[in-house]
Residue frames relative to the residue before (quaternion, step in Angstrom):
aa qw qx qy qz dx dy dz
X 1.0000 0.0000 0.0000 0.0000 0.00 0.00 0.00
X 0.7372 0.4108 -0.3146 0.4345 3.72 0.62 -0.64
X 0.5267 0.5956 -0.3807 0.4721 3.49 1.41 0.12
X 0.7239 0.4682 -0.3018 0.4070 3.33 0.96 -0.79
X 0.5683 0.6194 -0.2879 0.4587 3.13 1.74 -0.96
X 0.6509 0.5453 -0.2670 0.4557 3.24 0.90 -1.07
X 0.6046 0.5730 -0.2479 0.4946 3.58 0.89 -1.39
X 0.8860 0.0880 -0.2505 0.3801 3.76 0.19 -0.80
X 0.5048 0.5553 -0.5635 0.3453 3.42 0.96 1.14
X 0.4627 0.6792 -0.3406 0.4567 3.16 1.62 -0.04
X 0.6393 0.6458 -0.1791 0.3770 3.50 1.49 -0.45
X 0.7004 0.5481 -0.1064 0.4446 2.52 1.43 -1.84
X 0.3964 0.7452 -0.3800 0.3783 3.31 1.64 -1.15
X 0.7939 0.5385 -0.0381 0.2798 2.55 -0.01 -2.63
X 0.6838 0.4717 -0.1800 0.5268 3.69 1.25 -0.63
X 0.5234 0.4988 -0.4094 0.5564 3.26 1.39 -0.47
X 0.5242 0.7541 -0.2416 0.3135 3.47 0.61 -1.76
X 0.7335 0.2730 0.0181 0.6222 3.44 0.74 -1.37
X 0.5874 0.5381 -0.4147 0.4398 3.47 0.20 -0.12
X 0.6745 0.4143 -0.0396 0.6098 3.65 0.34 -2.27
X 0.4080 -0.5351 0.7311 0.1129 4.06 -0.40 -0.86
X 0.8623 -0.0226 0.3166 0.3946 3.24 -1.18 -1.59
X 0.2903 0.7309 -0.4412 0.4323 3.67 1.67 0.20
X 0.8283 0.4653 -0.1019 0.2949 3.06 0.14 -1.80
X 0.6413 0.5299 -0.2713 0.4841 3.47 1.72 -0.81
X 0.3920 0.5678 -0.4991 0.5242 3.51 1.94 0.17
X 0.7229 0.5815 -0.3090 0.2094 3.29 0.14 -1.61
X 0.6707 0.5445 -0.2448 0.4402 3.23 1.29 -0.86
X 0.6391 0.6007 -0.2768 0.3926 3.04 0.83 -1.15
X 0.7210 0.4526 -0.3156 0.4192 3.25 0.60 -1.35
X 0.6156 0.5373 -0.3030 0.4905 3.65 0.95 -0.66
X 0.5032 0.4438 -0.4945 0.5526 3.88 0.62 -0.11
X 0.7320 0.4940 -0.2668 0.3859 3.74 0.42 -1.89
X 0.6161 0.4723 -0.3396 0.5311 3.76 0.76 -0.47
X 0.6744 0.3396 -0.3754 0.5375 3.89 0.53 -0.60
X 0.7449 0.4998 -0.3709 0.2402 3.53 0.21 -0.40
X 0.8126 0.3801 -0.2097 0.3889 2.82 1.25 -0.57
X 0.5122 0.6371 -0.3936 0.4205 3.17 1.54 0.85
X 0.1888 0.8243 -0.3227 0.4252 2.95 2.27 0.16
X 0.8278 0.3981 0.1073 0.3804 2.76 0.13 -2.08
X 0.5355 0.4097 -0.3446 0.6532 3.39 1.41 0.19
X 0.5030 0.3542 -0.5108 0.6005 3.91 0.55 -0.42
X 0.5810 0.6453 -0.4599 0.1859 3.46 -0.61 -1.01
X 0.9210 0.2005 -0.0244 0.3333 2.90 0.20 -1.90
X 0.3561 0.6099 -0.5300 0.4694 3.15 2.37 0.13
X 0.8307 0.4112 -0.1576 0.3406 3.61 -0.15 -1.28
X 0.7067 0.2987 -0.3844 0.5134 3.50 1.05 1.03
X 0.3049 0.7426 -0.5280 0.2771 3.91 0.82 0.29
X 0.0753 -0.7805 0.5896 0.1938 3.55 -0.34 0.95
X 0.3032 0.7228 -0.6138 -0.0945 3.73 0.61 -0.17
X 0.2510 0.5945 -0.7225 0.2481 4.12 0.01 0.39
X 0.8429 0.4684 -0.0888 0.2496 1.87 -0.34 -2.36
X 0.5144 0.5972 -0.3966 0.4705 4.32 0.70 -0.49
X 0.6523 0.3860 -0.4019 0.5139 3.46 0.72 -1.39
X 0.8110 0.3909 -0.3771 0.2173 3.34 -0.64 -1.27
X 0.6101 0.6147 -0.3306 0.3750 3.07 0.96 -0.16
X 0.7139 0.4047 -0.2053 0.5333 3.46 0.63 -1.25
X 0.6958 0.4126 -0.3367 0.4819 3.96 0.77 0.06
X 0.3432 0.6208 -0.6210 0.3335 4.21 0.89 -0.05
X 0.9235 0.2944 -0.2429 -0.0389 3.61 -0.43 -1.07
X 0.1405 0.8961 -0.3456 0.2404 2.89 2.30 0.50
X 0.7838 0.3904 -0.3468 0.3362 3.37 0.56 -1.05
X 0.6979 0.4501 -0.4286 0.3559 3.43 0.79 -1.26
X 0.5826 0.4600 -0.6104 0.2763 4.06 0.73 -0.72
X 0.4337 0.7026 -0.4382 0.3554 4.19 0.72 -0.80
X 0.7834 0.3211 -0.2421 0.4738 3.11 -0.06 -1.90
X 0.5653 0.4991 -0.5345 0.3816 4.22 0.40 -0.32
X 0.4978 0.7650 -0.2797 0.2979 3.28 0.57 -1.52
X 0.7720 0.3790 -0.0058 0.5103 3.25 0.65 -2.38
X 0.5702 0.5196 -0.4024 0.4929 3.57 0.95 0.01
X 0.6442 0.5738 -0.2774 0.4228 3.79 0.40 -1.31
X 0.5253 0.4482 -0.4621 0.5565 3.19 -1.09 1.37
X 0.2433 -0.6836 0.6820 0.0910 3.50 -1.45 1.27
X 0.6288 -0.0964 0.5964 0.4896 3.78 -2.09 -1.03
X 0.1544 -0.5028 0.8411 0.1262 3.76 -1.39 0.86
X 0.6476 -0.6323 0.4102 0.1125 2.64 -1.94 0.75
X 0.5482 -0.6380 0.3208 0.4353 4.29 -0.45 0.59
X 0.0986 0.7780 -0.6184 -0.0514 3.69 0.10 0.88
X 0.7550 -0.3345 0.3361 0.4529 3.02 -1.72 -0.51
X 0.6805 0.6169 -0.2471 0.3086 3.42 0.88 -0.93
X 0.6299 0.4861 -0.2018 0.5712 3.45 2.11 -0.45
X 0.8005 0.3475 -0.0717 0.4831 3.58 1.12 -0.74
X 0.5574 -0.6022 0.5628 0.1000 3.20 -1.26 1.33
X 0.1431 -0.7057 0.6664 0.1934 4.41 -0.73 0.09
X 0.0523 0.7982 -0.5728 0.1789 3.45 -0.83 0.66
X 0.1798 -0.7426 0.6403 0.0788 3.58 -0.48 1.82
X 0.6572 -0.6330 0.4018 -0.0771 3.02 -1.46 1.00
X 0.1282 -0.7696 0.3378 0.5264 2.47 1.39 -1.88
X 0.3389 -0.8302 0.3657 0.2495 3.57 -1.42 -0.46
X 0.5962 -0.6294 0.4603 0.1913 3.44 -1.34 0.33
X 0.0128 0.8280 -0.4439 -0.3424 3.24 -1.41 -0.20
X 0.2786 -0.7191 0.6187 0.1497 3.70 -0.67 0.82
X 0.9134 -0.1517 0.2673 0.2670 3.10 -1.68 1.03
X 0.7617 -0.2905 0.3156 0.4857 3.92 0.56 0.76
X 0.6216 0.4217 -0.2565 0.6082 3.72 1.39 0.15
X 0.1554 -0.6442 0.7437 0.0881 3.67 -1.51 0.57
X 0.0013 -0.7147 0.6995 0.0027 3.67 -1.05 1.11
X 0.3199 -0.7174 0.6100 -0.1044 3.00 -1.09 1.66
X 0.0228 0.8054 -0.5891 -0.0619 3.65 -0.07 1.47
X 0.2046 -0.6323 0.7333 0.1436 3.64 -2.03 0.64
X 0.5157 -0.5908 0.6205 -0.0046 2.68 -1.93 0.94
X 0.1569 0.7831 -0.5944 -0.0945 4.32 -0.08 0.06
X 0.0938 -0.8197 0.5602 -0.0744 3.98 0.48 1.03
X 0.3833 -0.7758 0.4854 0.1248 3.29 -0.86 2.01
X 0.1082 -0.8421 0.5176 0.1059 4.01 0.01 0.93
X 0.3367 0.8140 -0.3783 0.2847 3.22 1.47 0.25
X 0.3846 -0.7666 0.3905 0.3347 3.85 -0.83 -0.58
X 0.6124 0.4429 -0.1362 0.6405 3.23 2.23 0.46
X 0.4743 -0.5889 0.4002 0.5177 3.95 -0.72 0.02
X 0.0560 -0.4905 0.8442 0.2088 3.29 -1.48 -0.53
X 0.4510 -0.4742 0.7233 0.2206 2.96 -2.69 0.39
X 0.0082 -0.7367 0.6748 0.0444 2.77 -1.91 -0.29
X 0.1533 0.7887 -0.5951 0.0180 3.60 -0.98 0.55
X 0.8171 0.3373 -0.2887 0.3677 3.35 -2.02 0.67
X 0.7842 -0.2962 0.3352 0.4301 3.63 -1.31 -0.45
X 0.2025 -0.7419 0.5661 0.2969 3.89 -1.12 0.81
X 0.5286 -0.3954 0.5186 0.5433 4.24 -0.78 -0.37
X 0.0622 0.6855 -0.7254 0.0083 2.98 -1.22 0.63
X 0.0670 0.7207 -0.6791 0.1224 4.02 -1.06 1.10
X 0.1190 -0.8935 0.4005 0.1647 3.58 -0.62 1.25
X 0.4670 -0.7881 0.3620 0.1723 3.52 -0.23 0.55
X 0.4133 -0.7748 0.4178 0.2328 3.56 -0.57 0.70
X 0.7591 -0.0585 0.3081 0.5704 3.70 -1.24 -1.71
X 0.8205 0.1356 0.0643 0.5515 3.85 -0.56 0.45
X 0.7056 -0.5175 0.3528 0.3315 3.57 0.77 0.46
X 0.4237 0.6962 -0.5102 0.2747 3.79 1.14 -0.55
X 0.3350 -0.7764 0.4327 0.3126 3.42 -0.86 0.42
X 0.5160 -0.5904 0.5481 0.2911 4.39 -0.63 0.63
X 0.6729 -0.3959 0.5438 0.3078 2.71 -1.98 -0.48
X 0.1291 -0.8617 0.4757 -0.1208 3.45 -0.52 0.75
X 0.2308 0.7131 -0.5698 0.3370 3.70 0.09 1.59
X 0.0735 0.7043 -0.6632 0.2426 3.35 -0.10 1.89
X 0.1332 -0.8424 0.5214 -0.0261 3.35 -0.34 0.92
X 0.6095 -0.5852 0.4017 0.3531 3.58 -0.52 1.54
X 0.6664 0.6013 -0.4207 -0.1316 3.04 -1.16 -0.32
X 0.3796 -0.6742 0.4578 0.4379 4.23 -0.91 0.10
X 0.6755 0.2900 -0.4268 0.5267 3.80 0.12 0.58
X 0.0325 0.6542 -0.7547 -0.0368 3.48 -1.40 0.62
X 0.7292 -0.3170 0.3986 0.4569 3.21 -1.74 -0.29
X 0.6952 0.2152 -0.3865 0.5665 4.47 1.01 0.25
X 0.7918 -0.4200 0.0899 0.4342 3.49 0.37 1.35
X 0.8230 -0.0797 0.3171 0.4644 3.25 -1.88 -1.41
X 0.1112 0.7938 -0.5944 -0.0644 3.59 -1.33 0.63
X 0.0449 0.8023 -0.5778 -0.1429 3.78 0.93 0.39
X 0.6009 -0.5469 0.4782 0.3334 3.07 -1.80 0.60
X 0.1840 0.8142 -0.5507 0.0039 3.75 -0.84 -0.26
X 0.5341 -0.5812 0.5276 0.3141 3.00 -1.13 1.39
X 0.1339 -0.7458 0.6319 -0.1630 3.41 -1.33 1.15
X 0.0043 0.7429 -0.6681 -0.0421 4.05 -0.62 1.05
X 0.3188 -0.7644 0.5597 0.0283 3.12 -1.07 1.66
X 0.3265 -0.8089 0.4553 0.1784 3.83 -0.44 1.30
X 0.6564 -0.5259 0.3799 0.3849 3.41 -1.04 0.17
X 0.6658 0.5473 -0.1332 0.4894 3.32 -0.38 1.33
X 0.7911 0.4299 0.0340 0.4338 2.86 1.03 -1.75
X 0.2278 -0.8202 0.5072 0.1346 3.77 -0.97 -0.10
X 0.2095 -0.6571 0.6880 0.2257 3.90 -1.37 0.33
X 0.0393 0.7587 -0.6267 -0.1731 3.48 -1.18 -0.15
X 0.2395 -0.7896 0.5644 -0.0245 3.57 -1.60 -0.15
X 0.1884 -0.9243 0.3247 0.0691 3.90 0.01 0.89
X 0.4460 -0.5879 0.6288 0.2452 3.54 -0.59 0.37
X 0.1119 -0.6833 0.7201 0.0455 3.53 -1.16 0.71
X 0.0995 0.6305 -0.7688 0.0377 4.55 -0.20 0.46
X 0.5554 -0.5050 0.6370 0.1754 2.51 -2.20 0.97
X 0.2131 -0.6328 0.6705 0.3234 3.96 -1.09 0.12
X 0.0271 -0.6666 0.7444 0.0264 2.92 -1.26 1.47
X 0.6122 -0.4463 0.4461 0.4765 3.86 0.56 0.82
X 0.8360 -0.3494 0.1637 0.3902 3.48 -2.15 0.23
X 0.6673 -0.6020 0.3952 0.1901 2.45 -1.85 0.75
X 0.5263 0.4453 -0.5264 0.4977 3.66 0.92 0.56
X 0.3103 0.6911 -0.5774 0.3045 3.98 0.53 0.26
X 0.5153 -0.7248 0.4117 0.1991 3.25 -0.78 0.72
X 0.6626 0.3042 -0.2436 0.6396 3.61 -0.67 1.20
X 0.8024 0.2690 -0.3003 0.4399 3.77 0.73 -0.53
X 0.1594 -0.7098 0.6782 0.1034 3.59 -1.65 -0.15
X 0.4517 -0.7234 0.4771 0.2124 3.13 -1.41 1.01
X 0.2449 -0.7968 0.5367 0.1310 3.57 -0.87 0.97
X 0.0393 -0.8367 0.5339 0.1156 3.59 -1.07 0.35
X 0.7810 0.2739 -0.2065 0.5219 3.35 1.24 0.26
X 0.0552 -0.7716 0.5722 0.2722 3.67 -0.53 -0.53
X 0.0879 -0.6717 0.7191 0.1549 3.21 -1.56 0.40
X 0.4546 -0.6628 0.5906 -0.0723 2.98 -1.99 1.83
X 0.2245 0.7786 -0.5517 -0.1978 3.12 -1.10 0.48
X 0.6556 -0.6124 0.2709 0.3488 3.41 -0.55 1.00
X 0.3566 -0.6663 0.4859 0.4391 4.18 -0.56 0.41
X 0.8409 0.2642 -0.3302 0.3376 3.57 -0.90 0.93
X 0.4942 0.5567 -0.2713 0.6101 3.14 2.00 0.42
X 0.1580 0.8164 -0.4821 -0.2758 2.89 -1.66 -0.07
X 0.0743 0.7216 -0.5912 0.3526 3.29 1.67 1.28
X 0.6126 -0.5475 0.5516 0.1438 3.91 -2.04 0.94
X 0.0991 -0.7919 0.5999 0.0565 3.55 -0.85 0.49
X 0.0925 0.8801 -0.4634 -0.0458 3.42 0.00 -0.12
X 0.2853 0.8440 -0.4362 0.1269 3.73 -1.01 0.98
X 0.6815 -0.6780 0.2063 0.1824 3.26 -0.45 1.65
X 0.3414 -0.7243 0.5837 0.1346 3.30 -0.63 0.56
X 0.7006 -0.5214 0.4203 0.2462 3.56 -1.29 1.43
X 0.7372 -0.2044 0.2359 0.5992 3.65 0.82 -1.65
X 0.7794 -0.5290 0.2188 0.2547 3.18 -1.02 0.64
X 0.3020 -0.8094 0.4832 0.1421 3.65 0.03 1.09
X 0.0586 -0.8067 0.5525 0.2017 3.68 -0.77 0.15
X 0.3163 -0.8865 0.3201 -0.1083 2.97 -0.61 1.64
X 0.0589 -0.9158 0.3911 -0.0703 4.09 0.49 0.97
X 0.6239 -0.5843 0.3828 0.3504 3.36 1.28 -0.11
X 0.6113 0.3923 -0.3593 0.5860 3.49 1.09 0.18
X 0.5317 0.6016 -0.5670 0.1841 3.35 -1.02 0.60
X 0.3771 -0.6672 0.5739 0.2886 3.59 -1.28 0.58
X 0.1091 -0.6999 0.6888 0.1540 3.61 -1.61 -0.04
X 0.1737 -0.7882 0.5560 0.1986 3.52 -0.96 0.90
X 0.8990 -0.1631 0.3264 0.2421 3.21 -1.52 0.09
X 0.5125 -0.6322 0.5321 0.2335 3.74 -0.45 0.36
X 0.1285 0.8452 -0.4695 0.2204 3.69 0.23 0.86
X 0.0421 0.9693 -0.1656 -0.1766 3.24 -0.69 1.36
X 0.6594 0.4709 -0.4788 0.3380 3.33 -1.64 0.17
X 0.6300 -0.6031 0.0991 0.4791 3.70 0.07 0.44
X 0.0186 -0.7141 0.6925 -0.1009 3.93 1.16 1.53
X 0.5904 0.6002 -0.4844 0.2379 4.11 0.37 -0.96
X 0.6334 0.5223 -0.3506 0.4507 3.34 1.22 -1.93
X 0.3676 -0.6021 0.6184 0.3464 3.71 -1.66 0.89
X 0.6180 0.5301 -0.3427 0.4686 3.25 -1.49 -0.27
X 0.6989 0.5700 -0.3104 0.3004 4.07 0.17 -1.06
């Protein structure tokens, strides 16, 4: 049976063939062009990697984030983070030492280093004479400067040492009743009252920022 089958399509061809001419060289053709190009559809079904593209092109999202969230130091103690706060004072040997407090009211540390401004103030705020001299050794020992991060909460402080030259109408002196601070890396005003009236002549040292209340004597 498949001989015969085979035998009279071989005819039919052959009758077409001669009939058409140049017919038949369609017929073929188009049949090559129809197999080929279902080729080429299998092909490109059965090789798409698109997984593999995603998983790739999304990995490094997280780590650029997590850098991001790391970056960033301690801001510095400005006025805008810190509270002034007198202490109170002492006397030493012919000397009054007058201790501040700068107290971080913030909700984060800050830093801080070295000596704050210090300018005392009179009746109404007028500002005095004013000779605080830098230094790490007063008449209550060693004070070295030292870089110093101030937690949330927390505080540094630092004292004035004035000579007592007696009342405040002495010549050369004036009576002070407040001071005004400015923080080292700032330069916004602080201001903060004094207990009683200080007499003030231009001699006095100031130490360093030191922390938690090492300034206050006696502590």
């Amino acid at each position: 049976m498949g001989r015969l089958a085979t035998g009279m399509l071989a005819v039919a061809v052959a009758a077409v063939v001669a009939a058409c001419g140049g017919s038949s060289a369609s017929t073929v053709t188009h049949d090559v062009t129809v197999t080929v190009a279902q080729t080429v559809t299998q092909t490109v079904t059965t090789t798409t990697p698109a997984s593999t593209v995603t998983s790739t092109t999304t990995t490094p999202a997280s780590t650029t984030t997590t850098t991001t969230q790391q970056a960033g130091g301690v801001p510095a103690c400005t006025a805008a983070r810190l509270t002034p706060v007198f202490l109170g004072s002492n006397g030493a040997t012919g000397h009054v030492v007058l201790s501040f407090a700068l107290r971080n009211r913030s909700g984060a540390p800050c830093h801080t280093y070295g000596w704050p401004g210090v300018q005392f103030l009179g009746t109404g705020g007028a500002k005095v004479a004013t000779s605080a001299e830098r230094t790490t050794s007063d008449l209550l020992g060693s004070s070295p400067a030292r870089p110093l991060t101030v937690l949330a909460g927390q505080e540094v402080s630092f004292r004035i040492v004035v000579a007592d030259m007696g009342g405040g109408g002495s010549q050369g002196c004036s009576t002070a009743t407040a001071l005004a601070i400015i923080a080292p890396d700032d330069t916004a005003t602080m201001v903060v009252k004094l207990s009683a009236a200080v007499t003030e002549c231009g001699q006095a040292t100031l130490s360093p920022l030191l922390a938690g209340g090492d300034a206050v004597p006696g502590v």
